[in-house]
N, C-alpha and C positions, 0 to 999 in steps of 0.2 A: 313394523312388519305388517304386510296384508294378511289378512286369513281369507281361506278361502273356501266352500264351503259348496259339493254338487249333488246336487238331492234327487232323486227320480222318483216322482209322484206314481199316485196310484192311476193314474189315467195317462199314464206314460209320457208326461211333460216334466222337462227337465228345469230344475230350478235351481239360480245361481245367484249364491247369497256372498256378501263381502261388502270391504271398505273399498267402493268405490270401481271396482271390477266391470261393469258395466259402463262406466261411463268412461276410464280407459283406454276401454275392447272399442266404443264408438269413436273415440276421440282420434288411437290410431287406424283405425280403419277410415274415418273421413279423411286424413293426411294422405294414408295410401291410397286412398280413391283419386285425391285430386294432384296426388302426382303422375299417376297415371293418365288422367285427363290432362293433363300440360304435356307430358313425354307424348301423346300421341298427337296432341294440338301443333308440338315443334316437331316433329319425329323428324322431317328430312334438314329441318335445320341443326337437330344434335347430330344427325347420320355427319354433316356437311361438315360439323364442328370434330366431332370424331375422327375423322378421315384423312382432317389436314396435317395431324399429327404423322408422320412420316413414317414411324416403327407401326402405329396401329396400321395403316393402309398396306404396308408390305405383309402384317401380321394378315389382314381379313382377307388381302387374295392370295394368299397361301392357304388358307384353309379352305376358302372357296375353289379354289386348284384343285383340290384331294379329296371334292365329292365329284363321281363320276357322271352325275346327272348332269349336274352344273358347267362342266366341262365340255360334256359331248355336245351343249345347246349351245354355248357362247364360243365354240374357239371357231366350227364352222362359216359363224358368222363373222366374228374378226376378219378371217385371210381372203372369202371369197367372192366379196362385192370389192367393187373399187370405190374409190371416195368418190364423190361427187368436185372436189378441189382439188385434185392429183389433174394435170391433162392426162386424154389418152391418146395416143400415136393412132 
């Protein structure tokens, strides 16, 4: 079992004693760092991976449907250009 051990000095620096507790605290936080640094390095390739799943992509415009913000900017824009590949009479 670790002991753990948080002390508050007289010059108000805090001091953390244990087996190993420091090295850890760095050990997972450089993991989280550098998955964070890859998730944002792939970010539209996990969006692309995310999306192709059929239930996630009905699930994320569904909820993106039912903010109002999001709605009122993207539907005006769907209906009322014409494509570019449609003819027009």
């Amino acid at each position: 079992m670790y002991k753990f051990h948080l002390e508050k000095n007289n010059n108000n620096t805090i001091t953390i004693e244990g087996e190993g507790v420091i090295m850890r605290f760095l050990f997972l936080f450089t993991i989280l760092l550098s998955a964070a640094a890859l998730l944002y390095k792939w970010r539209y390739r996990v969006v692309n991976l995310i999306l192709a799943i059929s239930f996630l992509r009905r699930l994320a415009v569904s909820i993106s449907m039912r903010m109002p913000g999001f709605r009122k900017k993207l539907l005006p824009g769907l209906f009322s250009k014409q494509s570019k590949n449609t003819p027009s009479n």
